[in-house]
C-alpha positions in Angstrom: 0.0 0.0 0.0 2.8 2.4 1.0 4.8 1.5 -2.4 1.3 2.1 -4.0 0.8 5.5 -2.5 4.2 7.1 -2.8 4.0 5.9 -6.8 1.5 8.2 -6.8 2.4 10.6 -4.9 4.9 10.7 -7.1 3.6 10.4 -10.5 1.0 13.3 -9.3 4.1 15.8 -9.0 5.8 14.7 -12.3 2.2 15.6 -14.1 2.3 19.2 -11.6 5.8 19.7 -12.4 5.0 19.1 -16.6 1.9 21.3 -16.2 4.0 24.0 -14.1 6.3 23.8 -17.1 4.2 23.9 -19.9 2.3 26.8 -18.3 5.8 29.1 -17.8 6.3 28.0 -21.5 3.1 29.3 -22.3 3.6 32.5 -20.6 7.0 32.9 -22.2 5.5 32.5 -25.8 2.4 35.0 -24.9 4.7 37.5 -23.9 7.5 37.6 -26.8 4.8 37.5 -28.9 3.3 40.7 -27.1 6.7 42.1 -27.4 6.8 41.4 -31.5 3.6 42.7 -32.0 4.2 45.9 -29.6 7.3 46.5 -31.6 5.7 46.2 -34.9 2.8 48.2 -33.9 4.6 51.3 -32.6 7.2 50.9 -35.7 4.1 50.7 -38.4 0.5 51.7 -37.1 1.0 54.4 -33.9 2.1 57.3 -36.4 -2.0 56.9 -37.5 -3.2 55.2 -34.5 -1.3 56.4 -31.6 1.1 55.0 -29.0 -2.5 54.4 -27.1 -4.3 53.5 -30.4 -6.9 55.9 -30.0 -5.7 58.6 -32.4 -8.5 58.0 -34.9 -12.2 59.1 -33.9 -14.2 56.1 -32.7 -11.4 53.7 -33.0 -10.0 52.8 -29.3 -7.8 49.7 -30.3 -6.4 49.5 -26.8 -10.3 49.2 -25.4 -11.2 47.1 -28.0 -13.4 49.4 -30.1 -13.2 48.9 -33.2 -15.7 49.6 -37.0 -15.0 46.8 -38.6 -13.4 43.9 -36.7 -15.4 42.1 -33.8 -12.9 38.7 -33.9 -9.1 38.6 -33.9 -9.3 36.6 -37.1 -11.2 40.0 -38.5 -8.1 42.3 -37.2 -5.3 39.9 -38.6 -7.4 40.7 -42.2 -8.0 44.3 -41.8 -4.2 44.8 -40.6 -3.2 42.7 -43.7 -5.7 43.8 -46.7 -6.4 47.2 -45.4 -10.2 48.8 -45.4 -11.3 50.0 -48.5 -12.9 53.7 -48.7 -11.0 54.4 -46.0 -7.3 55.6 -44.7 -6.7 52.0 -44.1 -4.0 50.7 -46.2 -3.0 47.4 -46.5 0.4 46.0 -45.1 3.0 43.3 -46.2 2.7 42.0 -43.0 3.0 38.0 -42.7 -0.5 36.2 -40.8 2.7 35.4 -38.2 3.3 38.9 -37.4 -0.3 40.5 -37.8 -1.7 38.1 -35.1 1.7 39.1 -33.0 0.3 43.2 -33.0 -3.3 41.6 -32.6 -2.3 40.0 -29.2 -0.3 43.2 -28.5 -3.6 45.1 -28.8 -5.2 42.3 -26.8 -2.8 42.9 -24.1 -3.9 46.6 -24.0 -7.0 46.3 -23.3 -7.1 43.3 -20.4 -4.0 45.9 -18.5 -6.1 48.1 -16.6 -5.1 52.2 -17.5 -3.3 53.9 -15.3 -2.4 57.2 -14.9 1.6 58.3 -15.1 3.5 59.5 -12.1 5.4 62.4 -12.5 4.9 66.2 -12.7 5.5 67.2 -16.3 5.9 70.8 -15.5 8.7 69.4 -13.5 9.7 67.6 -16.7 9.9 70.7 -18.4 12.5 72.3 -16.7 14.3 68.7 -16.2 14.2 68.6 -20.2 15.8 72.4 -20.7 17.7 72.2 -17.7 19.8 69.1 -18.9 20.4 70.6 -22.5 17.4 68.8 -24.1 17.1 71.1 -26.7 20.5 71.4 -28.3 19.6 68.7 -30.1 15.7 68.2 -29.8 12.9 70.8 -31.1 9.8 71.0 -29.2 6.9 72.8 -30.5 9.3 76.4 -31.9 11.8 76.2 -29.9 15.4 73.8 -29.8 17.4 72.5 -32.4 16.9 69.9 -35.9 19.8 68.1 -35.7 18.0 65.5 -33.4 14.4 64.2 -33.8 11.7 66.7 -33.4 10.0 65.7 -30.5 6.9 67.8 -30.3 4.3 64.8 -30.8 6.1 62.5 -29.1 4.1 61.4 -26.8 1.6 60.6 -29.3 4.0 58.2 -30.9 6.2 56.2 -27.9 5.0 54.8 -24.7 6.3 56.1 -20.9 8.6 52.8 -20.9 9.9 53.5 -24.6 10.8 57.1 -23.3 12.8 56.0 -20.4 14.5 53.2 -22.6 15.6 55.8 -24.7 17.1 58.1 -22.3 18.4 55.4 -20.2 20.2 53.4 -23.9 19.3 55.7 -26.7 21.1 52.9 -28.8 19.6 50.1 -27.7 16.7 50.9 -30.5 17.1 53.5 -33.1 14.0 54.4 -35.5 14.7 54.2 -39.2 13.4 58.5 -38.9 16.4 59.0 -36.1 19.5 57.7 -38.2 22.8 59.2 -38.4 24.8 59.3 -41.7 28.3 59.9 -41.7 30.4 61.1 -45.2 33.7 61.4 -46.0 35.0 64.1 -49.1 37.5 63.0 -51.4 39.0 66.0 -49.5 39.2 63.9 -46.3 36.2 66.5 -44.4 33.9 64.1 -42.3 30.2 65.4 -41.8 27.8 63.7 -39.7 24.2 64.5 -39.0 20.5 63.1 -39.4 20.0 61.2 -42.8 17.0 63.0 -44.0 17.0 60.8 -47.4 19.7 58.5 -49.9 19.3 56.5 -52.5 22.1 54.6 -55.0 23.7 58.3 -56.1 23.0 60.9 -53.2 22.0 61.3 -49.6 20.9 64.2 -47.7 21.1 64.8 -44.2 21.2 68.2 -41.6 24.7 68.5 -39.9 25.7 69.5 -36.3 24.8 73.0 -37.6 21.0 72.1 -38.7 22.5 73.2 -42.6 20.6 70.7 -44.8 23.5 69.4 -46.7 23.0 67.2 -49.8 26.2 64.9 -51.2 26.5 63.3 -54.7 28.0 59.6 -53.6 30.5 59.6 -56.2 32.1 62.7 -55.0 33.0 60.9 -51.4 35.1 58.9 -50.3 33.3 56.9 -47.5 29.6 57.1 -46.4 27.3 54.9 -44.4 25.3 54.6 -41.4 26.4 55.1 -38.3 25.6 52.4 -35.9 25.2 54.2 -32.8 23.6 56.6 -31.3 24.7 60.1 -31.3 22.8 60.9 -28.0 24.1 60.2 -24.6 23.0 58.0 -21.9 21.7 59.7 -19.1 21.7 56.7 -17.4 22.6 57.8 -13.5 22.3 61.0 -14.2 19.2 61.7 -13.6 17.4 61.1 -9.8 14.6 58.9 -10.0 12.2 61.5 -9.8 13.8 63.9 -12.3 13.4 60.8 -14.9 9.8 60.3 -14.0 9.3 64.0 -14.4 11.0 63.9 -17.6 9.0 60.9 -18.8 5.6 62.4 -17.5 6.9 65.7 -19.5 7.7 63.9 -23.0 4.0 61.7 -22.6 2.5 65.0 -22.7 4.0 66.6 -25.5 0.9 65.4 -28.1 -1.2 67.1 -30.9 -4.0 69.6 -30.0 -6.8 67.7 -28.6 -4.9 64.7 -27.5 -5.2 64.6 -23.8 -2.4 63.0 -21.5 -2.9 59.7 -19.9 
């Protein structure tokens, strides 16, 4: 009887132990493929959408309001073929990577909203106060040579944000980029590529001067891996960066209210 029992005693903990498992794989699974479809989401649909993916008027994709879609099978086809009569376009997205931003928008709307910490008036001052604008452009005021960061707040999350203070190289937009030429002279320019193609590129130097090369005239060009921004990583106390964060979130398009 004893033998009995403890053979099933233990046989009951090898089928918790494989349930357990396969339960933490599960999780693991769900959540990179919330973090695919988050990526591809704020990469291809939040300039129209918003970071919150209410941008559009009756469309609250993070609340699960939507005009034409009721299933996630009707999303993946909208995101894919696009609506027609409407600003919808279709995408070259894969079935793969449409359900990935489907579950993504899933996610959204089973998190609860919460409002962000931080004083963004505060933020503000953290934000001009640490040289912000030497390189950034808010609104009329700061500089070109660094993505304009007016609507920001409409286009990145509060945990994007403080990513890209904290590792501003970690993820670099495609819009953010920084070319680097070299003259036949031997005069390096760096600045943000605005636009190249197989015989030019533009981009605005350290000077905001738009500056526009013919390829064949240089010696080396290219992309430059890394990012020209600094990590203010330590620098910051913690409640200068929430300030800072709650500051950016807020910088949005007329009638786009804060979180």
């Amino acid at each position: 009887m004893r033998s009995t029992s403890a053979g099933r005693l233990a046989l009951t903990g090898l089928l918790l132990l494989a349930w357990v498992t396969a339960a933490s794989l599960a999780a693991q699974h769900e959540s990179t493929e919330i973090e695919q479809g988050q990526k591809l989401f704020l990469a291809n649909c939040a300039p129209c959408h918003g970071v919150e993916g209410d941008a559009i008027f009756g469309v609250d994709l993070a609340h699960n309001e939507f005009r034409h879609a009721t299933t996630d099978s009707d999303l993946i086809r909208i995101i894919r073929t696009g609506i027609q009569g409407t600003d919808m376009p279709p995408s070259n997205f894969s079935v793969e990577q449409a359900a990935t931003i489907v579950a993504f928008l899933r996610s959204l709307a089973s998190t609860p909203p919460t409002s962000i910490p931080g004083d963004a008036v505060r933020g503000r001052t953290v934000f001009e106060s640490k040289g912000c604008l030497t390189c950034h452009r808010v609104a009329n005021t700061g500089s070109r040579t660094g993505p304009d960061l007016s609507d920001i707040g409409h286009l990145r999350r509060a945990e994007e944000l403080q990513k890209s203070i904290e590792d501003p190289g970690a993820e670099i937009q495609p819009p953010n980029r920084t070319y680097r030429v070299v003259t036949r002279d031997g005069v390096t320019i760096t600045g943000r590529l605005l636009n190249h193609d197989t015989h030019s590129v533009q981009l605005i130097d350290s000077n905001e001067h738009l500056r526009s090369f013919a390829k064949s005239n240089l010696r080396e060009y290219g992309l430059v891996n890394a990012s020209p921004m600094p990590s203010y990583r330590g620098k910051l106390t913690g409640d200068e960066m929430v300030d800072l964060v709650k500051y950016l979130v807020s910088l949005r398009p007329p009638n786009k209210a804060t979180p």
